[in-house]
N, C-alpha and C positions, 0 to 999 in steps of 0.2 A: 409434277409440282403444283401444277392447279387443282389438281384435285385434291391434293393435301392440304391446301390449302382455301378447299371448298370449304372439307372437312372439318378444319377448325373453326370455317363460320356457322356452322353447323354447329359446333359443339359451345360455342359463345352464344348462337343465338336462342338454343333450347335447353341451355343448362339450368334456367328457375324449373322448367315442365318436361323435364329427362324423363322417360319412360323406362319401367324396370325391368327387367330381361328375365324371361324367364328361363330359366335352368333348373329342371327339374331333379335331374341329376348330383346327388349330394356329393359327390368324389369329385367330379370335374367342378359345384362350386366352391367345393373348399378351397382346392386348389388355385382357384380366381384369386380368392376370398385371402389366401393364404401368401400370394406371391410378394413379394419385395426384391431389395437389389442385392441383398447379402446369403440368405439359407435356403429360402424358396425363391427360385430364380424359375418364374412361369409366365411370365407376360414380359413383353420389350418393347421401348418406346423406337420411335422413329430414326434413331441413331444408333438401335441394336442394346440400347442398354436396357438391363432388368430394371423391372419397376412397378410399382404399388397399383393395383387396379383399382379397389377399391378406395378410392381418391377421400370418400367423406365418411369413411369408416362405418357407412349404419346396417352393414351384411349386406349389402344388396349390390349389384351389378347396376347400374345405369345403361341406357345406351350411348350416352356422351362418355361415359367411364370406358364402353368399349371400345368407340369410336376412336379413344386413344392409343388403342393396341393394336400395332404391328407387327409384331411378332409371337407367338404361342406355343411353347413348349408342355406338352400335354403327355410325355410320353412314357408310358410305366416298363415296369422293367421288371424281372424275376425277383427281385427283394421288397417288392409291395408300394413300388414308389408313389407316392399318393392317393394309399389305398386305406380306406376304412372300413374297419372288419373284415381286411382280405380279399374285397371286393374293387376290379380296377371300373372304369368309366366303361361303361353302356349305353350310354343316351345321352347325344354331342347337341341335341334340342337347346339352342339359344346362341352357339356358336354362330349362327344366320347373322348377329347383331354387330361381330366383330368384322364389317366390311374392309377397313383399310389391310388386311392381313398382309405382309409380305412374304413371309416366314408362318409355316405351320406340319407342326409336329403330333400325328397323334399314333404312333408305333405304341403295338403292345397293350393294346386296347382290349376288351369284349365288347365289339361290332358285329358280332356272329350273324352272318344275312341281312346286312345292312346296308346302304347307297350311300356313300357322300358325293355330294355336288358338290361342288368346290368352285363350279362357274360364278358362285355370286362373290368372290374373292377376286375382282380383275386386276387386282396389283398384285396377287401371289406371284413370287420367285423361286419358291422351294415347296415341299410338301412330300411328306413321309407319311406314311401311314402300315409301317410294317406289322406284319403278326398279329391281325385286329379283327380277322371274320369277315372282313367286306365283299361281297358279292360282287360289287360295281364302285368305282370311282371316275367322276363324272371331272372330265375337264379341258375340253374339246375349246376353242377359242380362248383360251389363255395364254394370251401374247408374250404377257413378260414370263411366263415361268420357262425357268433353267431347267430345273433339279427335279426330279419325278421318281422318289422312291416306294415304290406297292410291295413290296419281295412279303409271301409269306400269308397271302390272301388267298381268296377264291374266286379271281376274278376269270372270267372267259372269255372278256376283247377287253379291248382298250383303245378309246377312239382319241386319237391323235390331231386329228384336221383344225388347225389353227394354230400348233405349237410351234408359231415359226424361229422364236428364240430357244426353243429346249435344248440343252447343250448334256444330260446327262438323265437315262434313262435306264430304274432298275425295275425290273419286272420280273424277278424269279424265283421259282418258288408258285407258281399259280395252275390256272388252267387253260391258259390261252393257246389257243392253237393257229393264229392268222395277226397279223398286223399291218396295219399301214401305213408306210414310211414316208411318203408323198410329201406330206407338207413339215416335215422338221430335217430339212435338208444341212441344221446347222447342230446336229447332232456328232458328240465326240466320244459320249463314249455311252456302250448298250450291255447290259446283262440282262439276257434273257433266260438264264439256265435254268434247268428243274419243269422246264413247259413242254404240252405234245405240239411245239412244234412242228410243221413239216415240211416246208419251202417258203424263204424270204425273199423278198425285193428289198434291197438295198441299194438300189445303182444310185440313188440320192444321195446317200451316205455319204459322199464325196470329204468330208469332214472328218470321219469317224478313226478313231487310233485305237481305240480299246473294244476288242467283242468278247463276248462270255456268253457260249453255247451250249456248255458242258451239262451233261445228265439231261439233253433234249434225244431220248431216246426213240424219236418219231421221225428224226434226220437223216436221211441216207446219204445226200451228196451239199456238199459248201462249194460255192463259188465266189471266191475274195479278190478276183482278180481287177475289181473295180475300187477296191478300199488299199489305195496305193499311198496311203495315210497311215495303213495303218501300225501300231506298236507293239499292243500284245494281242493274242490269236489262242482262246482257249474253243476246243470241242473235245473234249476227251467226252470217254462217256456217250458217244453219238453213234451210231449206225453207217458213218462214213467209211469207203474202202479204199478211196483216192484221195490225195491234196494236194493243188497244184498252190503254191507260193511264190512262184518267180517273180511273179508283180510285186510283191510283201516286202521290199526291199529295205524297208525301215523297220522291220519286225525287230523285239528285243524278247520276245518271252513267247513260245509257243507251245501248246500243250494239246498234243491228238492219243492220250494215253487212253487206254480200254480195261475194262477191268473183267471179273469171271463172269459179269452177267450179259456183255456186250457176245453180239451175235454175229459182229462184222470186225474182220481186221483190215488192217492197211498194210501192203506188202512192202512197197516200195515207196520211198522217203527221199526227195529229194531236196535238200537245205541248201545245197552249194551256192545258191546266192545271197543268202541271209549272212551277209556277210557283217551285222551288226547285232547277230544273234547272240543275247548274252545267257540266256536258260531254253534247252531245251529236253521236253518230258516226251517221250515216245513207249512208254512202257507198260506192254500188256499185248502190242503188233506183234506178229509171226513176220520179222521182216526178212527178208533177203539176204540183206546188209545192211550194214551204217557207215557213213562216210562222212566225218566231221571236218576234216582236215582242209584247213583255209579256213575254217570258223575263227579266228585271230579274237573276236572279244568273245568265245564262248567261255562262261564260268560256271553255271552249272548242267549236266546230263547225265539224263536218268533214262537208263534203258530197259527195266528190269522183266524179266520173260518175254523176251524177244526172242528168243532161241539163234541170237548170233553169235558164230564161230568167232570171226576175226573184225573185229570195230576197226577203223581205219582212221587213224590222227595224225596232225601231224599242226607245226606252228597254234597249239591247243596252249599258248601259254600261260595265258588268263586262269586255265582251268582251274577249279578251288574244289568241286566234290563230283564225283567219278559213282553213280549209283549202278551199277551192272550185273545186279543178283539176277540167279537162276537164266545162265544162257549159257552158251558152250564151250565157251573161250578157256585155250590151251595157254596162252603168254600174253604178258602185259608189259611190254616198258614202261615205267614210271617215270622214268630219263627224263620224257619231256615235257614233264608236267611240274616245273619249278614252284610251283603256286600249290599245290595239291593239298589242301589241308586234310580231305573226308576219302574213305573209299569203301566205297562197300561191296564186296564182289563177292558175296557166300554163293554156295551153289553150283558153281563151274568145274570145270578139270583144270585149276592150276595149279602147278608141281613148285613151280618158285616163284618168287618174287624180290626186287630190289630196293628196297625204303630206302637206300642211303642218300638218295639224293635229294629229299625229301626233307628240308629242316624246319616245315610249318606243319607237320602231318599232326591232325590230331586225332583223329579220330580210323579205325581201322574195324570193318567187318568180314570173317573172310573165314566162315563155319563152311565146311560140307563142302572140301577140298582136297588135294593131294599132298600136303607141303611137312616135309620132312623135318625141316628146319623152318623159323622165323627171325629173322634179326634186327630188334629196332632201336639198335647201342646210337644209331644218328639221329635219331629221333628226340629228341629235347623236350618236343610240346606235346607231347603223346598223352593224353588222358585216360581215352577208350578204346577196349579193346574187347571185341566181341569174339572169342578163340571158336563157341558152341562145339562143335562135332568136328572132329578133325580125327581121323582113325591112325593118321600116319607120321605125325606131330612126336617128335623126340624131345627138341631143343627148341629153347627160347630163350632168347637172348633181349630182357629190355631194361640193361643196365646203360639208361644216356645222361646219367650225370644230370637229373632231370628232380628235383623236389616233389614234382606235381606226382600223386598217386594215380595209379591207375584203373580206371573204372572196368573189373572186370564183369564180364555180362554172358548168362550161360541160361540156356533155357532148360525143361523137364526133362531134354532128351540125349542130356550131356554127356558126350563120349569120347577122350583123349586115352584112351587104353595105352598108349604106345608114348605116351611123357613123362621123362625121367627125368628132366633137370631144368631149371630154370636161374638164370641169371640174371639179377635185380639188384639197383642199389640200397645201399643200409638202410635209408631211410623208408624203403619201400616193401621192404621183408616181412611184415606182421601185418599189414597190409594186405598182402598177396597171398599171403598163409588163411587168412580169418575169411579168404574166399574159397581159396583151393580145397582144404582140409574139408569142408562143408560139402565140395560139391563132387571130389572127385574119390572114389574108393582106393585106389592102388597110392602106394607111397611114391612120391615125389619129392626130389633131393633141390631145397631152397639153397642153393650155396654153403650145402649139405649140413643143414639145421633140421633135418627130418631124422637124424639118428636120434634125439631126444623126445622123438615119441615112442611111446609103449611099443613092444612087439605085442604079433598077436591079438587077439579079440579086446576089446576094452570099452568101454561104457566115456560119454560126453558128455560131461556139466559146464555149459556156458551160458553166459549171458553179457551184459553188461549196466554200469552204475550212470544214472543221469540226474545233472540237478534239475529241480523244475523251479527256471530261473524266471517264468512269470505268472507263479501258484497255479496252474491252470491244470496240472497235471502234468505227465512227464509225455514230451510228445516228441519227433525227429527235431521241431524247432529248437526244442534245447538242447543245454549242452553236457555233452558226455566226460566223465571224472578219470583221468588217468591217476596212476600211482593210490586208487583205493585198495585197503586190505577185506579180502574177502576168503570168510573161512569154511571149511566145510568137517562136518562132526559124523561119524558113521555110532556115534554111541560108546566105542573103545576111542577111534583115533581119530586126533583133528590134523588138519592141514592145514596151508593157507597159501594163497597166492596173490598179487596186487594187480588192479588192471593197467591194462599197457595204454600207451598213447593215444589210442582210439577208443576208451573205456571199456572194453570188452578183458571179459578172463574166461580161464576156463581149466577145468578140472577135469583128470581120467581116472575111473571107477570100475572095479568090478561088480558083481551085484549087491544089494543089501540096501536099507536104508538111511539117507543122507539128510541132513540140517543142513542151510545155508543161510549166511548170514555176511551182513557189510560193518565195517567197522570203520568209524571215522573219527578225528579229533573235534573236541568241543562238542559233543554228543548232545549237550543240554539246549543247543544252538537250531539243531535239528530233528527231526522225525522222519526212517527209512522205511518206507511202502518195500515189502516184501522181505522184509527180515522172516525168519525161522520158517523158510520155505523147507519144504519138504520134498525129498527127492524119489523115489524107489524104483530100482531096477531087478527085477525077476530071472535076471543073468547077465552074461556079461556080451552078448553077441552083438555088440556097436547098436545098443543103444542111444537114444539120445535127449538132453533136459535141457531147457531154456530156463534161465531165473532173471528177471529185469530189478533193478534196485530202482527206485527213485524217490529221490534228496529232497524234503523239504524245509524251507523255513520257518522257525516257530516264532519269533518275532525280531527287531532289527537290534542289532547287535553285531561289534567292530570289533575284529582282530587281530592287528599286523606283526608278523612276526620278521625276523631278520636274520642270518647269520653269515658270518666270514669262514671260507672255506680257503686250504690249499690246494694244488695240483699237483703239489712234490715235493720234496725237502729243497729246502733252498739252498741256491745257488749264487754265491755272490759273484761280481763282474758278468750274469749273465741272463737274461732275460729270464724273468718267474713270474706265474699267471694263478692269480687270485681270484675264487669265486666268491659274489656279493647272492645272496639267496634270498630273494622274499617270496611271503607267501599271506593269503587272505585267510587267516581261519573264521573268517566272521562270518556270514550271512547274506556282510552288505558290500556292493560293488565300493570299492576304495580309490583314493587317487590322493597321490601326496607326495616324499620326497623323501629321499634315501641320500646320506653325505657319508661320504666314508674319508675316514683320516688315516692317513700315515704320517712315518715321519720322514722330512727332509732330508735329515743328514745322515740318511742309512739308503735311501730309497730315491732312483727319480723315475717320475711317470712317464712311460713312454706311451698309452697309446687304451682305450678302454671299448667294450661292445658290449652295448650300446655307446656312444659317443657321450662324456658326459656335457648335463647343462649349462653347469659354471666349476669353476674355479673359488672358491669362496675364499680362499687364504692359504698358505705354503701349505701343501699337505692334506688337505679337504677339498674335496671333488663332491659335487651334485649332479644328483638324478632326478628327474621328475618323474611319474608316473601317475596314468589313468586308468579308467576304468579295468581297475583289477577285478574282476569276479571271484565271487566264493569260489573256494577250492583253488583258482587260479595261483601258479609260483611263476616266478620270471626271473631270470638272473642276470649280473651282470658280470662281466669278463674284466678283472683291469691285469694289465700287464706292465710291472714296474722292472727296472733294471737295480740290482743290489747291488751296491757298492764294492768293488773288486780291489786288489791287492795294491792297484795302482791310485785308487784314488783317495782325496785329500783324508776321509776320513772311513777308511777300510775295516770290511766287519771281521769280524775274524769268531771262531768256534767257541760257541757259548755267549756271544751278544742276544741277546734280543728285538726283535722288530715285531711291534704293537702296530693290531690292526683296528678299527673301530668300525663298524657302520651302524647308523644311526637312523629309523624311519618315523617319517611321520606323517599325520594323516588327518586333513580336518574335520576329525570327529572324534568323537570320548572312546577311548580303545578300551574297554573293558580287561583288558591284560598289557600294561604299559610296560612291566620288566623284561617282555621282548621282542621291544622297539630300539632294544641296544645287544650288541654284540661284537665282545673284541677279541678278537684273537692273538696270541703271542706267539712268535715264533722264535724256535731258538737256531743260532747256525752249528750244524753240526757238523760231525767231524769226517763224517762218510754221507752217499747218497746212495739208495737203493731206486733201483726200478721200478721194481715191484712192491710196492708198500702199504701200510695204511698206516695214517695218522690221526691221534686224537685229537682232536682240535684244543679242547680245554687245558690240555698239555699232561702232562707225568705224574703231576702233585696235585690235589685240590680241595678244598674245604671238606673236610668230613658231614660238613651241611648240606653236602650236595648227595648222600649217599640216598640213592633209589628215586634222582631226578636225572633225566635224559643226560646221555654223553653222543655228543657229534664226532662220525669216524668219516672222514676220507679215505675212500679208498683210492689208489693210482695203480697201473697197470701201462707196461709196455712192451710189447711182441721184440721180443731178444729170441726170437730163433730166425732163420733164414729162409722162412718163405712165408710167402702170407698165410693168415692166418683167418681161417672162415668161421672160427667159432671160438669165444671166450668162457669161461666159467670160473665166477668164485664162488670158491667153497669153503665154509665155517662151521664148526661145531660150537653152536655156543651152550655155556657151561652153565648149568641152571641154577647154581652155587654163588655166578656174580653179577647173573644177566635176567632179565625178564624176556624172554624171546617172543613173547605175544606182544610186547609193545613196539616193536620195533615197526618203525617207519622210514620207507623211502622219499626221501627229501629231491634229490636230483641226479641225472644221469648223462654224459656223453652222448649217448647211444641208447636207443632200444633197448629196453633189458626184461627180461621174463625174471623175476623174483620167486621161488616156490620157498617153504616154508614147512617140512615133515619132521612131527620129532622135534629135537632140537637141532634139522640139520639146514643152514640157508643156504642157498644155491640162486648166484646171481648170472642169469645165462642171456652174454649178447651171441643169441643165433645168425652165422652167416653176415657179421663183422667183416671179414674181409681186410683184417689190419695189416696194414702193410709191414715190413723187417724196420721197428725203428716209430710205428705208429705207438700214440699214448689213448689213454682213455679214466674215465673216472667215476666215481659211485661219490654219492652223496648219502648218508643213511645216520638214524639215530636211534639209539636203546636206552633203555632204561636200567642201570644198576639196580641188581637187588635190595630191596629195604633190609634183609638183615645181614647187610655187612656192616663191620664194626669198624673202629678209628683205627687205623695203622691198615685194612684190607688192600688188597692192591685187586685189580681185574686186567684180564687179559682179553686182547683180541687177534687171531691172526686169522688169513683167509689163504687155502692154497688155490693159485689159477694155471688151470688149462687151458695151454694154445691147441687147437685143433686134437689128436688123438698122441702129441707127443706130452711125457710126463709132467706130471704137474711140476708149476715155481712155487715154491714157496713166501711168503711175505713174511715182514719182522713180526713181533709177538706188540703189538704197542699195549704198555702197561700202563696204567694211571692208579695211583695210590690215594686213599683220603686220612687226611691230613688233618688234627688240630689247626687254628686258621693259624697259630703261634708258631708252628712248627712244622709251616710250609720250609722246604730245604730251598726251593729254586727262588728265582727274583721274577717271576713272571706278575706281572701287574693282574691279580686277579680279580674279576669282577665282583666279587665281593670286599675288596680291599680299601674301597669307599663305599661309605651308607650315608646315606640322604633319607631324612626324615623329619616328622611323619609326613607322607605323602597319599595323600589329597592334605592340603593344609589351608588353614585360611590366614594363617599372620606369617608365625616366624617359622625356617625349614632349617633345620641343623646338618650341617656338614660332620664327617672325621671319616680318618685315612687313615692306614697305618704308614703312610708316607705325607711329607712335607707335602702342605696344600700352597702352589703357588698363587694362584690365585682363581676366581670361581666367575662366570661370567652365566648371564639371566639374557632368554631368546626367545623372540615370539614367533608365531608356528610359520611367518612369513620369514624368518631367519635373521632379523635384525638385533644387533645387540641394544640390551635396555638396561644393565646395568652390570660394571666391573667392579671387583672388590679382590683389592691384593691381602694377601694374608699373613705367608709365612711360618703357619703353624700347622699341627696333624687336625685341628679341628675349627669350624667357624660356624657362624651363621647367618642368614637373610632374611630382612624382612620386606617379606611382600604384600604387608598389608594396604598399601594402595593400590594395588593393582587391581584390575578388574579379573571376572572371574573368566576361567576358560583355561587352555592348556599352550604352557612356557615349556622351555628348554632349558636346564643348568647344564654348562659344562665347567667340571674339575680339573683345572690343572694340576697333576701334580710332579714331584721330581722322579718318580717312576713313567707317569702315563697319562694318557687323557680318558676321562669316563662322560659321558652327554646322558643323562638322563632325563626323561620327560618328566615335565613337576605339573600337578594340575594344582589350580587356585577355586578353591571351594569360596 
């Protein structure tokens, strides 16, 4: 403190006649020059805070301006940190000026055969000077320094005598081959690894908790039996053949691991007293044995080519990861290892093994074994799984009821000749295929989903679709496009298939040459990298093509769309489950709110997934939603109970129940007409199982003829055993249908979609649907442009359960209609017109039903104005309002209609 306080009479009393520092060095004085307390953080005042050196701004150092600096952070790094023209500091000449130093950092320098003295610094605390070329660093009588980081120089001693506060000493990385420990007797922790080493004195060290010896290949024998302090204990890497430990009784990490270029092992290991040992690495020793047992806080061991038979454990409860490759070992209890997340044990003669007791295991390596079977059905957390070589591998079993996929991992020399089945859950089927198929030649039965590949020789076209969500190009960071349509053209015939969950598809070809192409909605929105690839195979002997798509943005542009789905003909008096659908086809990440309405006195709401946000009034339920992503769909689940025979107002065959959902979104939706979608449902008079339903219903404006029709599809396993594979099948009829437009909206399940001809085929492979299980398709087509008024279209699909006969489904027909001489009462959404919209004053209503009354919402949901009517038509003026986008909803005695109004 008096010195510092020399120092600032010093700087008071020579601040008119401050002498300029020379720094000849233009990188170290930029960085002077440069420092502050906010972006350049390179000089620190006396309380550790960053701060301005050049105090009177005129580029120049003072030596009062230096005299202020206690601290100096100088230190470059691989990205050029205070480098000009890619040149770091070289010449530290003027640094002499900045006496008070406590703190000094010059890591990472070009010092190449250079000295720093650092003795003229006697207040230094710290000093780093890694990876900088220094021949020598001078610091011998430097009382107060702690901290002494050199790792990464060329230095050959290091003279210590005076360091009697040094408490932390890194030297590795040099050339030092001798030290002397004498006068830093309050030293705690030393790395000296990477030096020729080759006998220390420590018996000072009395202090010391931490050594790092490792890679001192000059070492033949350690002697720690005086460092009874100490905590972690590395020499792997050393030329030692013994280690005695008994004294190390506070060890927590110890590492004597050798690797192919060590010339010396260790045979015998004796840890039995480390009984606070929580990691220990012995891997690359020829030992005898290993005898853990009584280690109570061991949690990690790694013993890998040791060449031992039988590991000894026992009270190992702690244990978390088990490393044991290439040693001899015949059997493993796992029993006693409650804790076991890791194991890695490739390379042994194990015949079995027992994971079930195991319900944190996650990770598993266990190539170049005897094991006949594996079974990891209790395994929940299991992620990875390293099967490699396994010549004698039938069965696997990693069906645990577990979401997380699983990371399979197979090197060049992958060989499971002798695996025939595998047992996974549904959601992890395509998954596990888009590895296997790639890696292994012989057929294997997925929950026997492998009969829907080709017999026989056959040719690969796969790839997959990615958008590139931050223009940068398409790279793993983004994100992969499920449910895209992609087609493939041989010059006579085209295909098509959609990609699955994971954005991958793929195609099987005999020879000849192929086009490939992505097709997506709103085309004009985007630009696809790798359209009209070109494919060619010279035969058909399992060949193989990669085609990558990737999705770009052509400028910002919003498009929400919405629709109301069923899950089955309904059921009054008893639970019915409605899907709400949206989807981004815009560009731009979305975020806004989805209300869907029903009505009271047909319907009460038992229960929704996701949970909805509000309740907004009898009958309308709100959703929030964020960051939706192009391409992104998300659905919601509600589940209403229908009014049964017993209650007050009971539906009965041929009511209707109106559905509406309604989305919005703060931003100008370039396609506002489907931001609403309502569905009407009628009670009928029977219920199939097996079904598909048109959503738009039976009848519909002949103005709809050659725009999309929404089919549900439903399906449920009415045979008596499970069922491992699903398939719908449809012939669609090119007379009422565009079969190229058709797009897959949502699915239950995984589903492979192909597309030959005019024939779809919707295939959930290795389903596994129980007697009594449902499932559902979501999907939309395009009616032909040239049907005419009165046309009706058909659609049926037959589905097979596993290999027994196909079911068949109803034929659902929908006819178009004069709007005059619609036959049914379905409230259609053409049945109100609001116009002209974008407006800027007045917007005209009419219905062909009683308008009761019409009510004005702003995009935050609040009502701004009601207006009772009573007639089929009305109008509003909104010419006070400001510009932007409102909500009308129409009441009428048929239904409710919400459409977005924008105010120009």
């Amino acid at each position: 403190m008096k010195k510092f306080f020399y120092n600032l009479l010093l700087l008071s009393s020579f601040a008119g006649t401050s002498q300029v520092v020379t720094i000849p060095d233009q990188v170290f004085k930029q960085a002077l020059l440069l420092s502050n307390s906010t972006n350049q953080q390179v000089a620190y005042d006396f309380q550790g805070n960053p701060m301005v050196v050049d105090v009177n701004q005129d580029g120049e150092i003072q030596t009062t301006e230096a005299l202020a600096v206690f601290g100096l952070d100088l230190a470059g790094n691989e990205n050029g940190l205070f480098l000009i023209e890619g040149n770091p500091i070289t010449d530290l000449t003027g640094l002499e000026a900045f006496l008070n130093l406590k703190n000094l950092d010059i890591s990472t320098n070009q010092l190449t055969g250079q000295t720093l003295n650092a003795t003229l610094f006697s207040n230094l605390e710290s000093l780093k000077t890694q990876n900088s070329g220094l021949i020598a660093v001078i610091v011998n009588n430097l009382t107060s320094l702690r901290k002494l980081d050199v790792t990464g120089n060329l230095l050959t001693e290091i003279n210590l005598n005076g360091l009697i506060n040094l408490e932390e000493l890194i030297i590795n990385s040099n050339q030092i081959s001798t030290i002397d420990f004498s006068q830093t007797s309050s030293l705690v922790k030393l790395n000296a690894s990477s030096n020729p080493l080759t006998t220390l004195n420590w018996s000072q060290l009395t202090q010391l908790t931490d050594l790092d010896l490792s890679q001192c290949r000059e070492i033949q024998s350690v002697d720690v039996s005086s460092l009874i302090n100490l905590r972690t204990l590395n020499v792997s890497l050393t030329e030692i053949t013994s280690l005695d430990v008994s004294n190390n009784l506070l060890l927590t990490k110890l590492d004597c691991s050798k690797d192919a270029v060590s010339q010396a092992s260790i045979s015998t290991l004796d840890v039995s007293p480390l009984i606070n040992l929580k990691e220990l690495i012995c891997s690359g020793n020829q030992l005898n044995g290993l005898n853990v047992s009584g280690l109570t806080s061991l949690e990690y061991l790694q013993f890998i080519g040791c060449n031992v038979a039988t590991p000894i454990f026992g009270n190992n409860n702690n244990l978390t990861t088990i490393e044991c490759t290439s040693n001899q070992i015949t059997a493993l209890d796992l029993s006693i290892f409650p804790q076991l997340i890791s194991l890695y044990c490739a390379n042994n003669n194990l015949s079995t093994l027992d994971f079930s007791t195991l319900p944190n295991l996650n990770a598993v390596s266990c190539s170049l074994n005897q094991f006949q079977s594996l079974d990891f059905s209790n395994n929940p957390n299991i992620t990875y799984l390293d099967l490699g070589t396994n010549n004698e591998l039938q069965y696997l079993n990693i069906k645990n009821n577990s979401s997380m996929f699983f990371g399979f991992v197979f090197d060049s020399e992958l060989n499971l000749p002798n695996l025939i089945f595998i047992c996974a859950d549904d959601d992890e089927i395509q998954f596990i295929e888009s590895f296997l198929l790639q890696s292994i030649e012989q057929q294997i039965v997925v929950n026997s989903y492998c009969s829907f590949v080709p017999g026989g020789s056959y040719n690969t076209i796969s790839g997959s679709v990615t958008f590139d969500s931050n223009q940068n190009g398409c790279s793993l960071e983004d994100i992969v496009q499920p449910y895209i349509k992609v087609t493939i053209n041989d010059g006579t015939n085209q295909g098509s298939v959609f990609t699955d969950l994971d954005g991958n598809f793929k195609f099987y070809a005999q020879e000849g040459n192929f086009t490939v192409n992505a097709t997506i909605e709103n085309n004009s929105l985007f630009t696809i990298n790798g359209q009209n690839t070109q494919v060619s195979f010279l035969n058909n002997e399992n060949n193989t093509a990669i085609v990558p798509f990737c999705i770009q943005a052509l400028d910002n542009q919003s498009d929400l769309e919405v629709i109301v789905s069923p899950f089955s003909y309904p059921i009054p008096g008893s639970e019915n489950l409605y899907q709400i659908f949206y989807k981004n086809k815009g560009n731009q990440t979305l975020s806004g709110n989805i209300n869907f309405n029903y009505d009271t006195s047909k319907a009460t709401f038992l229960f929704s997934e996701p949970v909805q946000n509000a309740i907004n009034q009898a009958g309308e339920l709100e959703y929030s939603f964020n960051n939706l992503l192009p391409f992104e769909s998300r659905t919601i689940i509600v589940s209403l109970n229908l009014n049964g025979p017993t209650s007050q107002n009971p539906l009965t065959v041929g009511d209707i129940l109106e559905f509406t959902a309604t989305a919005s979104i703060n931003s100008t939706d370039i396609n506002p007409s489907n931001n609403q979608f309502t569905y009407n449902q009628i009670i009928e008079e029977f219920m199939l199982l097996n079904s598909i339903i048109c959503v738009e219903g039976e009848e519909v404006s002949a103005d709809l003829i050659g725009d999309y029709l929404h089919y549900s599809i439903n399906f449920e396993n009415n045979t008596n055993q499970t069922s491992s594979f699903i398939v719908l099948r449809a012939t669609i009829n090119p007379q009422q249908f565009d079969i190229n437009s058709i797009q897959l909206l949502a699915s239950s399940s995984n589903v492979e979609v192909r597309i030959t001809g005019n024939l779809l085929e919707l295939i959930f492979g290795n389903l596994e649907l129980q007697t009594g299980g449902h499932g559902n398709v979501l999907l939309r087509i395009k009616s032909s442009n040239q049907l005419q008024v009165n046309d009706t279209v058909r659609f049926e699909t037959a589905v097979f359960f596993n290999e027994t006969e196909a079911t068949q489904t109803n034929t659902a027909e929908t006819t178009f209609r004069l709007a005059g001489n619609l036959n049914n009462d379905n409230f259609e959404k053409t049945s109100i017109l609001i116009y002209p919209n974008p407006t800027k004053s007045i917007v005209s209503i009419t219905s062909d039903f009683s308008i009761k009354s019409i009510q004005l919402y702003d995009v935050q949901g609040r009502i701004l104005q009601t207006n009772i009517v009573e007639e089929n038509s009305a109008s509003l003026d909104i010419t006070s309002k400001a510009k932007g986008i409102y909500f009308l909803k129409v009441i009428t005695d048929k239904g409710i209609k919400v459409e977005k109004l924008v105010k120009e």
